[in-house]
Residue, then its C-alpha position, 0 to 999 in steps of 0.5 A: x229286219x226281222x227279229x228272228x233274223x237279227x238274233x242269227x246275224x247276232x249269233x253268227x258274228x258272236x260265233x265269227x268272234x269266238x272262233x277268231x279269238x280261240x283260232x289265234x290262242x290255239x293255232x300251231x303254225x310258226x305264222x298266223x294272217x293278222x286277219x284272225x286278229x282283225x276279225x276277233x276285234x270287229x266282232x268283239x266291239x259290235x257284240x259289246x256295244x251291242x248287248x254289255x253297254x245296252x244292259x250296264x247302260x239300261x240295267x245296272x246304271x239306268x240313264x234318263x235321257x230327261x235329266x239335265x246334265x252339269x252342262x245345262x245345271x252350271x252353264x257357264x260358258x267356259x268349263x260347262x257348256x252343252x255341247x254337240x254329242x259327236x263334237x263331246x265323242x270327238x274330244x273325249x276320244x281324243x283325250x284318253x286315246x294317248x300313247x297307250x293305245x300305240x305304244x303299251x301294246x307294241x311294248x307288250x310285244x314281245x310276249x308274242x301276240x296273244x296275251x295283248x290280243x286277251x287282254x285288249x279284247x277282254x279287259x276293253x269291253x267287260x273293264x274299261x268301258x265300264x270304268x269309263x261308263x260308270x265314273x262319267x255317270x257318277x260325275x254327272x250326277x254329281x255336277x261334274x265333279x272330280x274322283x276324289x271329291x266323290x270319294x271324299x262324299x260318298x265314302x269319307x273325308x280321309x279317303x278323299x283327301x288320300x284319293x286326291x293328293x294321290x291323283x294330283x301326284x300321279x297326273x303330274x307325272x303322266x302329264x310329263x311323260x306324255x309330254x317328253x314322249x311329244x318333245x321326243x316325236x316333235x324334235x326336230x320334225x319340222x313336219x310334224x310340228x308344223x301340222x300340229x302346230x296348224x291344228x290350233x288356229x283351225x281350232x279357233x275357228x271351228x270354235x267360233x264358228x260354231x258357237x259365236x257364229x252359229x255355223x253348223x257341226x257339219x259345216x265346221x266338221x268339213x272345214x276342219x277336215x280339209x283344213x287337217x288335210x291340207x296341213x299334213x300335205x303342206x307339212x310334207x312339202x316344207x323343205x321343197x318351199x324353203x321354209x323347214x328351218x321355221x318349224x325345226x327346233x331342240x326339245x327344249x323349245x318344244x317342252x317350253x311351247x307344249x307347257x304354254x299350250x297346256x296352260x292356254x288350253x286349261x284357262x280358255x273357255x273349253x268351246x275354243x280351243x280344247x274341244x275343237x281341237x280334240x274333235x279335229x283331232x279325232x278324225x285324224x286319229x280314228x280315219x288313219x287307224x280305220x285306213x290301217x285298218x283296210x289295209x291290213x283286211x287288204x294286205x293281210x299280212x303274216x304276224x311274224x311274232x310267235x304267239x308267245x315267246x320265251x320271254x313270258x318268264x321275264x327275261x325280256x330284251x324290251x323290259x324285264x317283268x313275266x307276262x303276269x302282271x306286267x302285260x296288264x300294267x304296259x297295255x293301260x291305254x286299249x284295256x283298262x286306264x286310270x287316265x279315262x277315269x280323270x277325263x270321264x270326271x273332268x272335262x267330259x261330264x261338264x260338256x255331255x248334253x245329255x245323260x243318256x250319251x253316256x254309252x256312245x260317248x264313254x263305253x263307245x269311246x273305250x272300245x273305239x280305243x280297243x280297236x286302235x291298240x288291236x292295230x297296233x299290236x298287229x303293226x308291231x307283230x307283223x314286223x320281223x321279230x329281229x328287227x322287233x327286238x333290235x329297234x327296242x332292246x334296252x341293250x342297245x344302250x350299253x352295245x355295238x350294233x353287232x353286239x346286238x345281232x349277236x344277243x338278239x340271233x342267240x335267242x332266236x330271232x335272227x336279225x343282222x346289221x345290214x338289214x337294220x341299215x337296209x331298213x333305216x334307209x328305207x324310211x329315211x333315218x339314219x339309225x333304227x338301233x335302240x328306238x325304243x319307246x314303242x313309237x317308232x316301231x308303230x311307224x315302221x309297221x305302219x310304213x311296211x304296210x303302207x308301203x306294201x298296198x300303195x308302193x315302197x317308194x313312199x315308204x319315208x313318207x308313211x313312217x314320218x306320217x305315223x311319227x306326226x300321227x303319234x304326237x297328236x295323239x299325245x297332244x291331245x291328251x296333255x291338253x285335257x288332262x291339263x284341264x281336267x287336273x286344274x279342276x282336281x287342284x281347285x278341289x283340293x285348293x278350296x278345302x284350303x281356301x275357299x275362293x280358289x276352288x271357284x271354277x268361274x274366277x279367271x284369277x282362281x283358274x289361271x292361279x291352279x292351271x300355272x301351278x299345275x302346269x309349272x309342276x309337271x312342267x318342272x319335271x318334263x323340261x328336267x327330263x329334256x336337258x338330262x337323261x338322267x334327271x327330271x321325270x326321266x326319274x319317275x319314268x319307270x312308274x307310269x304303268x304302276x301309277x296308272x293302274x292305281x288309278x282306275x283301282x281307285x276309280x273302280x272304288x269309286x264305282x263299287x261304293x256307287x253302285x251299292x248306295x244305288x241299291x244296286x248290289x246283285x251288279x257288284x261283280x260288274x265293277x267288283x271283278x276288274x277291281x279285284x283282278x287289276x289290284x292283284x296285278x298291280x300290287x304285285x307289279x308294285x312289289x316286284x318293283x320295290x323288292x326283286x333282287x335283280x338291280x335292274x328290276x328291284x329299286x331298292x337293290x338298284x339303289x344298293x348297286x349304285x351305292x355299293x359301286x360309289x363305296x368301290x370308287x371310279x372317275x368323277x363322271x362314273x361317280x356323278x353318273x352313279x350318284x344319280x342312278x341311286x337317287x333315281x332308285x331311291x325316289x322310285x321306292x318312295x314314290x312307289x311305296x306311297x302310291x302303294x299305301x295310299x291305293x291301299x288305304x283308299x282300297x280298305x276305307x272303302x271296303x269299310x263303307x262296303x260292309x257298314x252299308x251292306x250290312x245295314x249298320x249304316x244309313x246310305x245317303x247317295x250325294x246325287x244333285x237334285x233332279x232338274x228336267x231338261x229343258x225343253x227343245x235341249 
């Protein structure tokens, strides 16, 4: 094509872009085509990828597409192995794309469509795919090796030693409660246990298959995808066979089987389960979104969720917080995610082939991400906001379904009992009250649309799909950051004793995997069998916990950037880390100190006190001594996960100073360079 033409395609859909974006911030009518949305994101992924990771890729980072990468330098068959770039896209896609993407920006909903919308656009490209980017760089560099040990080398042993004991902490509990959002998913699904469950035996054999016996990606890609396939269409036909009630168990078994299948996927050799897996995965997961896609460009439906909504002040049906800062801390996933930092400092860099797949893998990935949480937000605003707000209002808990309406209708979204019984109906469950969560109302968005361009009377079947959908979309990220926090413990552990931070020993592996694993799996199995217990506890510090992560890893990526002599590019990290911080630490300080007990920990803690002082039956009173204990742990935990980000935070900006001003000697901790070889 030629150049003068290239330059008006690219200016034209910059344009296309800009207009979608400032259409839908400024558009007065009470409905707007989801198409606006739809468009905005297409046009922001291509002029991202295109220009922002070609010049943080080619300016600020400077790959060498002839470095041999950890996977070549450490080869050793079970953690390092160099791997097909797709194959390595797939299991990293996999990976970071959890619950977030789905669930943070359904949440998010209720603020109207447009803050998720900015956020999503803006924070993927110009934060998150330089976080993800800029972390999987350094751990290249630097042998694959975690967050916390670079920080521990580049900036100081204390900041390290903080950083680590801080990322163990806060991966504990995202492991758990992304694995009781599975339980929720796959409880008593037999359908959807049963195709996920099927995704492993086809993951042995790809991986065999391509690596013990040399078959080629594509061959193996086509053998998964038809064996993906045919799992979801025999998993639809189990109750017509006679065999649902294999395949149709309690949480509790289901938590004990995904803590088993954490361990496995921690231990084997990643070519032979893990990164198959995630790679067979991806196809489910980037097809159905690009399918839902289509759909809506076919359907093109009305987001029936204003643009903003009364509850940008804080007082939301789904959860209290003002649009700033908590839509920033509920879309991670889709944005900005801490999460991506420990799988671009995991598992990724220990199977990238080569340096220069950085961009397509890291930045690519993220705003892959961007378009999945896009999908999802339209999903959840398409709905009618009633029935939005009925399935996922926290007052559920404590009313009667016409209490509800009632409180829903009042503040302006009409909804009535009928409908939500209609609707319930519709996709074959008995209830749609208080599904909250964010999952289920993907699925019933997802279904609507479904239903809209390939008839109603598939409507059961699309939402159950999209239940099935969700959990291997969780699934996928337990597995691997399972692994990836295997390799954090084995840092801290070989401070402790040597022989334990040994990756290569079976017994050091398998002793850091059943200690991690026992760890958020003590928490998730408590989780299960008491609603009140477990990492139900810790539940609320997801969002905050998360966030914290990536303000670290943006640390991580300043103090790089500056050892690199790259300091005129500072504010390419220095500005989402200054902005994710403010946000943040002022969700955290909400958390900890608002008034309101069901907002602020410590006056929830003081509620539940002052409650017992009054006196109720036993029941009341063991309920209440829980919920205090729950608050109680809550301020602790928060309160450590504050000053422990803030003592990373100042350390660094110590080192930032020394090493600007010249006081102090940079000394970057690369590997030495090693050639790729030659036909790699």
């Amino acid at each position: 094509m030629p150049k003068a033409l290239q330059i008006l395609t690219w200016i034209a859909i910059s344009a296309l872009g800009a207009g979608s974006v400032a259409f839908s911030a400024f558009h007065q009518g009470e409905t707007i085509n989801a198409l606006w949305l739809v468009v905005a994101g297409l046009c922001s992924f291509a002029v991202a990828y295109r220009f922002y990771s070609k010049w943080l890729i080619t300016k600020v980072l400077v790959l060498d597409g002839h470095r041999a990468t950890p996977a070549h330098t450490k080869q050793d068959g079970k953690d390092f192995v160099p791997t097909n770039q797709w194959v390595v896209f797939g299991h990293h896609f996999a990976a970071i794309a959890g619950p977030g993407p789905l669930v943070g920006p359904v949440l998010a909903a209720q603020f109207g469509y447009l803050p998720g919308m900015l956020w999503i656009l803006i924070g993927a490209t110009l934060g998150g795919g330089v976080h993800d980017a800029i972390v999987m760089f350094a751990s290249i560099r630097r042998g694959g090796k975690s967050v916390g040990q670079m920080l521990k080398e580049e900036v100081n042993p204390v900041v390290g030693f903080v950083a680590m004991v801080s990322v163990l902490a806060i991966m504990t509990i995202l492991l758990a409660v992304l694995g009781l959002v599975v339980v929720k998913a796959l409880a008593e699904s037999p359908w959807g246990l049963f195709t996920i469950a099927m995704t492993i035996p086809l993951a042995f054999i790809m991986g065999f298959g391509h690596t013990i016996f040399k078959v080629s990606v594509r061959d193996i890609t086509i053998f998964g995808i038809v064996g993906l396939i045919v799992s979801v269409w025999a998993g639809s036909n189990l109750k017509e066979w006679g065999i649902e009630h294999f395949f149709d168990y309690k949480g509790e078994t289901i938590a004990w089987s995904i803590m088993i299948y954490g361990f496995a996927a921690s231990v084997l050799p990643v070519w032979m389960l893990l990164a198959p897996r995630d790679y067979l995965s991806t196809f489910m997961k980037i097809g159905t979104v690009a399918v839902l896609a289509v759909v809506v460009i076919w359907v093109a439906p009305d987001l029936q969720m204003p643009k903003l909504t009364k509850f940008v002040d804080g007082t939301g049906l789904v959860f209290l917080g003002s649009v700033f800062p908590f839509v920033f801390i509920t879309i991670a996933c889709g944005a900005i995610s801490g999460f991506h930092a420990l799988i671009s400092s995991g598992t990724t860099p220990k199977l990238l082939d080569r340096e220069d797949s950085i961009r397509s893998v890291a930045y690519g990935a993220m705003v892959t991400e961007m378009l999945v949480a896009l999908m999802a937000l339209v999903a959840a605003c398409a709905l009618q906001p009633g029935e939005y707000f009925a399935i996922n209002a926290g007052i559920n808990k404590t009313m009667a379904p016409q209490e509800v309406v009632g409180v829903i209708t009042t503040a302006g979204f009409p909804v009535t009992v009928a409908g939500m019984d209609k609707l319930a109906a519709d996709i074959g469950e008995k209830t749609m009250f208080g599904r909250v969560g964010g999952a289920p109302t993907f699925a019933v968005g997802m279904a609507q649309m479904f239903a809209r361009a390939f008839g109603p009377a598939w409507m059961s079947f699309w939402y159950h799909f999209a239940i099935m959908f969700e959990a291997l979309f969780i699934l996928t990220t337990i597995d691997a950051g399972t692994r990836v926090g295997r390799f954090i413990l084995q840092d801290f552990l070989g401070g402790i004793w040597k022989p334990l931070g040994n990756t290569r020993s079976l017994p050091a592996n398998i002793f850091a995997s059943a200690l991690l694993v026992a760890a958020w799996g003590y928490f998730l199995y408590q989780g299960v069998v008491d609603p009140l217990g477990g990492i139900n506890t810790l539940w609320p510090l997801f969002g905050i916990a998360n966030q914290l992560l990536a303000v670290i890893a943006f640390c991580l990526g300043t103090t790089i950037l500056i050892k690199m002599g790259k300091a005129r590019y500072l504010l390419v990290t220095v500005i989402p880390l200054l902005f994710l911080m403010s946000a943040t630490f002022t969700a955290g300080y909400i958390k900890l100190f608002d008034k309101d007990p069901r907002m602020g920990f410590i006056s929830g803690a003081k509620f539940y006190g002052d409650k017992m002082a009054a006196g109720g039956t036993p029941q009341e009173m063991k309920t209440w001594a829980a919920q205090q204990f729950n608050f109680t742990v809550d301020t602790v935990v928060t309160a450590f996960f504050l000053l422990a980000v803030a003592v990373i935070f100042l350390g660094c900006l110590r080192e930032w100073i020394k090493l600007l001003s010249g006081s102090k000697k940079v000394v970057l901790n690369e590997d030495p360079y090693v050639a790729l070889p030659e036909g790699a």
